[in-house]
Structures are given as structure tokens and as C-alpha cells.
C-alpha positions in Angstrom: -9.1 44.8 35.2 -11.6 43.9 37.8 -13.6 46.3 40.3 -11.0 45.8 43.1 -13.9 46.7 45.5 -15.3 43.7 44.4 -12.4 41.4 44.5 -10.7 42.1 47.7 -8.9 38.9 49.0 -10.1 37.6 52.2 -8.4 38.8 55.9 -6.8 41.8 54.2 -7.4 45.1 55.7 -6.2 48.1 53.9 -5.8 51.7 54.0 -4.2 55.0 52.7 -3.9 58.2 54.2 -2.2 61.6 54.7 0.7 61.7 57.2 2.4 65.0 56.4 5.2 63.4 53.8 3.2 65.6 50.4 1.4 68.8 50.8 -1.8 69.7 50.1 -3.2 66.5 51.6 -2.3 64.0 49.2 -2.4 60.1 50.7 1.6 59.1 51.4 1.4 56.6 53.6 -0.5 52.9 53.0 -1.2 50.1 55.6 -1.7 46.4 54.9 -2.8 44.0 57.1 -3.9 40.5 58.2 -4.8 39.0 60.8 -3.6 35.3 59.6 0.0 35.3 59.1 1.3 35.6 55.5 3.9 33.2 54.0 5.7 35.8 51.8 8.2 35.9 48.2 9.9 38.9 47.6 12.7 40.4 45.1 14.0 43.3 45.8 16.8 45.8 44.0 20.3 44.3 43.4 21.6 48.3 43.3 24.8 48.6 45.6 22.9 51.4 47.2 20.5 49.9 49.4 17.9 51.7 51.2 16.6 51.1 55.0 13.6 49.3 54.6 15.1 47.1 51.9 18.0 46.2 54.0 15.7 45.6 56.6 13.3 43.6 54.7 15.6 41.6 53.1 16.7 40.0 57.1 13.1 39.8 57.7 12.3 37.4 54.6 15.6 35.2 54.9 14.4 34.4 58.4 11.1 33.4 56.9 9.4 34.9 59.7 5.4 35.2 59.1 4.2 38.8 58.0 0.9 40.2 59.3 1.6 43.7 57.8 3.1 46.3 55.4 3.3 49.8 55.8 4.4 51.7 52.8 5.6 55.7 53.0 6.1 57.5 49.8 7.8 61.2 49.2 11.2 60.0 51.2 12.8 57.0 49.9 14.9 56.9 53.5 17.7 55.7 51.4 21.3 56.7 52.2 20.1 58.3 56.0 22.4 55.8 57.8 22.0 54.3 61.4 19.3 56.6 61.7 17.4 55.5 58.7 17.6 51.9 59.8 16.2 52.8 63.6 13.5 54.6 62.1 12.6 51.5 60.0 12.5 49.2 63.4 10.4 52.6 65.1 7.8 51.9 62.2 7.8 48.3 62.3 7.4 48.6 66.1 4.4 51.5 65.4 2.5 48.5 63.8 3.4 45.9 65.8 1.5 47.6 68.9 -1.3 48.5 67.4 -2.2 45.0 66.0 -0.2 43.0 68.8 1.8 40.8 66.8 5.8 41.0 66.6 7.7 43.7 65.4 9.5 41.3 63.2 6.3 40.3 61.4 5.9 44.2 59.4 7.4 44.6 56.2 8.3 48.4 55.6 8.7 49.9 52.2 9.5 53.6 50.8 9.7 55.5 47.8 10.4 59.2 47.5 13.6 61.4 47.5 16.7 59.8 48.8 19.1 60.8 51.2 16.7 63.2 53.3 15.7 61.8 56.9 12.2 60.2 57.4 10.2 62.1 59.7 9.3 59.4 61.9 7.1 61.3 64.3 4.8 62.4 61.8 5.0 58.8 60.3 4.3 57.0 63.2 1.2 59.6 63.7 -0.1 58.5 60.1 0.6 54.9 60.7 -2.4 55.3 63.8 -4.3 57.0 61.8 -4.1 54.2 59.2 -4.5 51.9 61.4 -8.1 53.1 62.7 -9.4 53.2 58.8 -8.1 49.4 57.9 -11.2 48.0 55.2 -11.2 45.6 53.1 -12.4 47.1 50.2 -10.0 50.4 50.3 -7.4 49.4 48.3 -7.7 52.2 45.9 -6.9 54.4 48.6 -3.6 52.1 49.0 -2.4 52.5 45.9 -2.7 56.2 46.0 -0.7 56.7 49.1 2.4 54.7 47.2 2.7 56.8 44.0 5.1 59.7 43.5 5.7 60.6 39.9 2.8 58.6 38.7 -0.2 60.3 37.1 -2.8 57.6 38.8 -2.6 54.5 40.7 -2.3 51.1 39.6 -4.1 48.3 41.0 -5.4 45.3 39.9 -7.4 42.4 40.9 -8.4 38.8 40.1 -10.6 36.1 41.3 -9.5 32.3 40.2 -12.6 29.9 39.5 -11.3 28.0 42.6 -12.6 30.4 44.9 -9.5 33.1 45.9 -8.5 36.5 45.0 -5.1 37.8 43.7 -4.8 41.6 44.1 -1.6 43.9 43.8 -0.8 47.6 43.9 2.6 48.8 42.4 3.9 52.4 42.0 6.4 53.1 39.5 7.0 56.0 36.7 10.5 56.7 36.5 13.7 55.3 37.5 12.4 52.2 36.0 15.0 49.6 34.5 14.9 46.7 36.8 17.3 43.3 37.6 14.9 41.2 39.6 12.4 43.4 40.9 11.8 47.0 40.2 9.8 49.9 41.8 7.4 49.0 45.1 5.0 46.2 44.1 2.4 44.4 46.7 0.8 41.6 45.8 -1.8 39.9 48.1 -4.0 36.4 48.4 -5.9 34.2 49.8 -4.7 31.1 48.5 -3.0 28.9 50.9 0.2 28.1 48.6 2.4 25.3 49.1 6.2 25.5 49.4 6.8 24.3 46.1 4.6 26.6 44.8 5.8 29.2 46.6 9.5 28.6 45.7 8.2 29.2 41.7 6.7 32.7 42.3 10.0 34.5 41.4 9.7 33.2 37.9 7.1 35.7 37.8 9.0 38.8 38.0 11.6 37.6 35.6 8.5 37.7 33.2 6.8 40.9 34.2 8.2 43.7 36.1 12.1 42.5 35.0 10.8 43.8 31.9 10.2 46.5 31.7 12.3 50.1 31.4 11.5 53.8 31.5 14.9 55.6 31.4 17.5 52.8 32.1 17.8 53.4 36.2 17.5 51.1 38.9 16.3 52.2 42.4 17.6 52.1 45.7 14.1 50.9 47.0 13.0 48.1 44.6 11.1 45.5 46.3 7.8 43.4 45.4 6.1 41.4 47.7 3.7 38.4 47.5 1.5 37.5 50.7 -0.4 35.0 51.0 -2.5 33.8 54.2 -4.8 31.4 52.9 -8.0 32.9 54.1 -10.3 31.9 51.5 -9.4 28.2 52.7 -8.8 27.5 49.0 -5.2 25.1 49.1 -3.2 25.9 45.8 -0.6 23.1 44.5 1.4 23.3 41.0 -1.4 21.9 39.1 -3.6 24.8 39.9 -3.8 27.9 38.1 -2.3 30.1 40.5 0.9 31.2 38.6 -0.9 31.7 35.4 -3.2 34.2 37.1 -0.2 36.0 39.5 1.3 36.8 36.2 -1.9 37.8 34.5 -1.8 40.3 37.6 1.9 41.3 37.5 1.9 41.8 33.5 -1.2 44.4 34.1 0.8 46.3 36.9 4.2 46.1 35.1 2.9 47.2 31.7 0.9 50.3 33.3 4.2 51.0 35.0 5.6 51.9 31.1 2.5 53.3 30.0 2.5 55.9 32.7 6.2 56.4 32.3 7.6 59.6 33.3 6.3 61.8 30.4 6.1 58.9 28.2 3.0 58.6 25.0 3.7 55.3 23.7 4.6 51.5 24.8 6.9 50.0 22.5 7.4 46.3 22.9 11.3 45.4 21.9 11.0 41.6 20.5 14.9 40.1 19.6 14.7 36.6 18.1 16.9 34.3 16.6 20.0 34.8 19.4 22.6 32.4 19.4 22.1 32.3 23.3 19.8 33.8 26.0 22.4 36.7 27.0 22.8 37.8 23.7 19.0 38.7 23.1 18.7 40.1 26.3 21.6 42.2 25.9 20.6 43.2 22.5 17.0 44.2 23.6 18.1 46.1 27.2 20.5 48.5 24.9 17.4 49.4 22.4 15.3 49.7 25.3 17.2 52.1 27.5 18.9 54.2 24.3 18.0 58.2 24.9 19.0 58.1 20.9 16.3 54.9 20.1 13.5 56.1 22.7 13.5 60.0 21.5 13.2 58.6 17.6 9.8 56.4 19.4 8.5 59.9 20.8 9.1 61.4 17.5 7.3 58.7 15.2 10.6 58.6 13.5 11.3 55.2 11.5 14.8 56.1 12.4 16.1 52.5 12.0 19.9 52.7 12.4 19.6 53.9 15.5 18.1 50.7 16.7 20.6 48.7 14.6 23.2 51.1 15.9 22.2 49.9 19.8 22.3 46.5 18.6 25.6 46.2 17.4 27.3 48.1 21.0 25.4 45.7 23.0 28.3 43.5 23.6 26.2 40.4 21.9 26.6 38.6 18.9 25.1 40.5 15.9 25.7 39.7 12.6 23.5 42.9 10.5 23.9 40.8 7.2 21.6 38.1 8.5 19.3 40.4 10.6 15.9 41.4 9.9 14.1 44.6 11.8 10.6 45.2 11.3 8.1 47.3 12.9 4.7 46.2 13.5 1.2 46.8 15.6 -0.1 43.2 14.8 -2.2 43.9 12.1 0.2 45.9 10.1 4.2 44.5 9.5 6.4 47.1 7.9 10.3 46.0 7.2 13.1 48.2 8.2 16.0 46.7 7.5 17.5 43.5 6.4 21.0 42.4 4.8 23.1 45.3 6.3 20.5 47.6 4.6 17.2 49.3 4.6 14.3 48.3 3.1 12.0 49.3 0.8 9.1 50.6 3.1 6.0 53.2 3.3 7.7 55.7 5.1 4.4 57.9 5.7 3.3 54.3 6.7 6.1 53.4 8.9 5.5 56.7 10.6 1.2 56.2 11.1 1.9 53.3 12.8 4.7 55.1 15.8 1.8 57.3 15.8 -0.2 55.2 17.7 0.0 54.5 21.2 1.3 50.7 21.4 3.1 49.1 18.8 6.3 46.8 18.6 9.8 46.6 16.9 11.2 43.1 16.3 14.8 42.2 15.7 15.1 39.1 14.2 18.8 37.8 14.0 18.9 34.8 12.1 21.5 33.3 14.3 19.7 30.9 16.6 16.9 30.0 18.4 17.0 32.4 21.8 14.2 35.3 22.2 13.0 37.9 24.4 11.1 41.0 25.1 11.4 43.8 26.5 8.4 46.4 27.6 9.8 49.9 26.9 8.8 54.0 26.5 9.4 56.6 24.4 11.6 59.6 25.9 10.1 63.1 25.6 10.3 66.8 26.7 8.3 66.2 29.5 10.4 63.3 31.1 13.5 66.2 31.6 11.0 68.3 33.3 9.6 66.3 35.7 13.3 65.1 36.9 14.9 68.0 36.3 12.9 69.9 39.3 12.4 66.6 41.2 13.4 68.2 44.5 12.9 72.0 43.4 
């Protein structure tokens, strides 16, 4: 990761400050902005339950309307509030616009925070000034602060491309973290000028980044990631440059903290499944290990508890056949077999228990059934995790 203060991207200004949302002062409110309009590609939560500012966003981007700004509230979600959630959406939108004169239309609004409580919109619109007089270019620290609720820091990272512009993104995410598309807030900015093709790719990126990644097997009513780009560097970007390689670099850093700072979580286990007979059986296969309570409390425990991960295999719905499947656990240096031919194997088990241990390590499901894989980024699932959303509101 790359001092951010260093790598800001060009005609961003940013800020994050206190608007009254958390006590004791704590930043809850974030403001993006350009002055150059943004071409944007977003994703946000397929949940039935939609909040305000995703409903909203979602008509702003299928207009394709140009974005100058994002204003981000966290500690209210604004999510099942109704007609009134949705006017207070258009009263921040319209907040922005007047400050920076540009349409209301061209602000994206995101939140995060408890749902079904109203947004106090005077007390937002009051932050959303203030925000608005401390704009920088270099305070995106302070951006990624004012986004997090559960999370124990904030995540941010930035990178410059050897052509001459600057990908940076902020996410906030901890818990209800199991995504289809997109997953928790997530803003990613440039300077690139991208072309429509290019542009039209950038979803590929979630599907290999924050689509893979799971906490505790819940999806939001506030997912949304963003990508803005307004070309200020003056650098163009066509397929053949290395602009998606790097957006990913950038996503897989912000997704993969997501799961490390996982609500209560010690350890990032990587679920690997290989040798499916199709795409949707490995995925299946490797979602139901990821989000087992039974499989992600044996991870917390060290415990080379392997027929619980076989067990989650065989309910996934998928094709599993445990007399030609292989399971072994392994940090990269060290490969320790589980199972294999409908029984366990003949392992180290202070060995197997060393390495879950450690901090990051992986379990790998090989099938033996075809030639489909995937991965999965995943948690373990301790005490702390019932604490924290057991007195979420109280």
C-alpha cells in the first residue's frame, strides 16, 4: 500500500468530518468531489430490501448522467425509512449540488449504519457544509474514517500506473459481509480518461474481488461500489493498458482487508474448490464452507475439524462425489492432507493445528471431477463477532 497522501488522483477533493450521526466526535460523514465530471461503474446489492441512496443511485447511473460528487453518511443506513428516506436522499443530493453549482442529479449518495431509523437530514445537510469548506486533495484518510462503522480502522488504498495516473479507493466493511455483485460501500477514484469499452469491463472486477469475499453469510441493504473516473491526469486509458490489472490490484487490497478486519475475526482463510464439473458447482461448494457457523468456529478454534468442511460440501446442492475428492490444508510452504477417498488422512495433527494457528492460511477442495475452480476469501467466527452484533443498537 502506497502513502495515499502521496498518490492522490488529480481533481479530487476530499474530506471527512463530524456531523452529529456518532458521539464523541467520531468523523460520519465523507465528501468526494470533482470539478471535471466523472464517467462512473457501479454494482450495487441485489438484496430485495433496498435502501434510499441505493435506489436512488441506481436511476442516477442508468441514466448515465456525469457525477461530480459523493457524499457518504455512516451510523444510519436510511434503509427501510420510506418516502421520507428517499426525499432526504434528493435534500442531500441537492445540499451538494449548491454548494459546488452543478446539478443535483450529478451527486451520488451512499449510507451505512443502522437500518430502519430516519436520517437526520438537518444535522446532515449541516455536516455536508462543513465538509464542503475542508475539501483537499490529500485527505482521504479522513474519508475513509467517516465511512466505517464496525471496522476497527480504515481502509484505503492507492496506486500510481507507470503511465502517469492514480487509482485510489476507500471501502468500509466488517460485518454483514457475503456479497452477490458488490458488497459493503466501496469508492474508487481516477484520473485516467477510460474509454467505453474499457469502462463496460470494470465490473469483471468485482466478480474477482469484493464478490469474494464473506464474513458471516449476510448481504446488505446498502451495497454499492463505485468507480469515477474524470480523466484529470490527461492520461487516455484503452484495453491494451494496464488499467484493469491495477483497479484489481486496488480492489483485492480493499476486499481482503474487509475479511481480515472482520467482525471479531483472527484469521483469513482462503477456500480454494478445484476440479468442478461446472462453474456453479464450485462456487456453490466454496460459498457453503465459507459462510458455515459450524466450518468458521472450527477456523477460530485451530481445529483440523475436517468433516465439517466435507460435511458443507456435500449440502451445497453441487455435484460432490467424497470418493474422488481430496481436502488439504496449506499456508504455501507447508501442505497437510485432510481427507481423501471418503476418509481421513494420515496427518500431523499437532501440525495441522500450528498451521490454523497462524493468521492466513488456506483450505483446498480438490474434486476430481472436472476442470472448474474458484476461491473464496473467508473468516473465522469467534466470541467477539456475537458481541459486537448482539448489542449493535444497545
Amino acid at each position: 500500500m502506497s502513502d495515499v497522501n502521496d498518490l492522490s488522483p488529480q481533481g479530487f477533493q476530499v474530506a471527512g468530518v463530524h456531523a452529529g450521526l456518532k458521539i464523541e466526535g467520531k468523523k460520519d460523514l465523507a465528501l468526494i468531489y470533482s470539478q471535471t465530471p466523472c464517467q462512473v461503474a457501479a454494482a450495487f446489492t441485489t438484496n430485495t430490501v433496498k435502501a434510499a441512496p441505493v435506489l436512488y443511485c441506481q436511476k442516477v447511473v442508468q441514466r448515465g448522467t456525469p457525477v461530480h460528487a459523493v457524499v457518504i453518511n455512516s451510523g444510519n443506513a436510511n434503509a427501510c425509512t420510506g418516502d421520507a428516506g428517499l426525499w432526504h436522499v434528493k435534500q442531500e443530493a441537492q445540499a451538494v449540488s449548491q454548494i459546488f453549482g452543478n446539478a443535483a442529479d450529478e451527486v451520488l449518495v451512499l449510507s451505512t449504519g443502522v437500518i430502519g431509523v430516519p436520517l437526520p437530514i438537518e444535522r446532515i445537510v449541516q455536516g455536508i457544509t462543513k465538509a464542503a469548506e475542508r475539501v483537499e486533495e490529500s485527505a482521504w484518510t479522513d474519508a475513509a474514517q467517516a465511512i466505517i462503522t464496525t471496522d476497527t480502522h480504515p481502509k484505503i488504498v492507492s496506486l500510481k500506473s507507470p503511465a502517469g495516473y492514480t487509482i485510489t479507493g476507500i471501502a468500509k466493511g466488517s460485518g454483514m459481509i457475503s456479497p452477490n455483485m458488490a458488497t459493503m460501500l466501496a469508492v474508487v477514484c481516477t484520473d485516467a480518461s477510460l474509454s467505453p469499452e474499457l469502462m463496460e469491463q470494470v465490473p469483471q472486477i468485482w466478480n474477482q474481488t469484493f464478490n469474494r469475499i464473506v464474513v458471516d453469510g449476510d448481504m446488505s441493504t446498502n451495497d454499492t461500489v463505485l468507480l469515477l473516473a474524470n480523466g484529470a491526469s490527461g492520461v487516455g486509458v484503452d484495453e491494451e493498458g494496464d488499467f484493469l490489472q491495477i483497479c484489481q490490484q486496488v480492489c483485492t487490497q480493499l476486499a481482503m482487508s474487509i475479511v481480515r478486519d472482520g467482525e471479531g475475526a483472527t484469521k483469513l482463510v482462503t477456500i480454494r474448490v478445484s476440479g468442478g464439473s461446472s462453474r456453479d458447482a464450485v462456487e456453490k461448494i466454496a460459498r457453503a464452507i465459507a459462510t458455515s457457523p459450524l466450518c468458521k468456529t472450527t477456523f477460530y478454534g485451530a481445529d483440523p475439524n475436517w468433516g465439517r468442511i466435507i460435511c458443507a460440501a456435500g449440502y451445497a446442492g453441487a455435484d460432490f462425489n467424497p470418493e474422488k475428492s481430496s481436502l488439504f490444508l496449506t499456508n504455501g510452504v507447508q501442505t497437510i492432507l485432510l481427507f481423501e477417498h471418503e476418509q481421513g488422512g494420515e496427518y500431523d495433527e499437532a501440525a495441522a493445528i500450528a498451521l490454523m494457528e497462524t493468521d492466513e492460511w488456506e483450505i483446498h477442495l480438490a474434486l476430481g471431477e472436472g476442470e472448474s475452480e474458484t476461491w473464496l476469501w473467508t473468516c473465522d467466527l469467534s466470541h467477539e463477532y456475537v458481541t459486537i452484533n448482539g448489542h449493535y443498537r444497545t
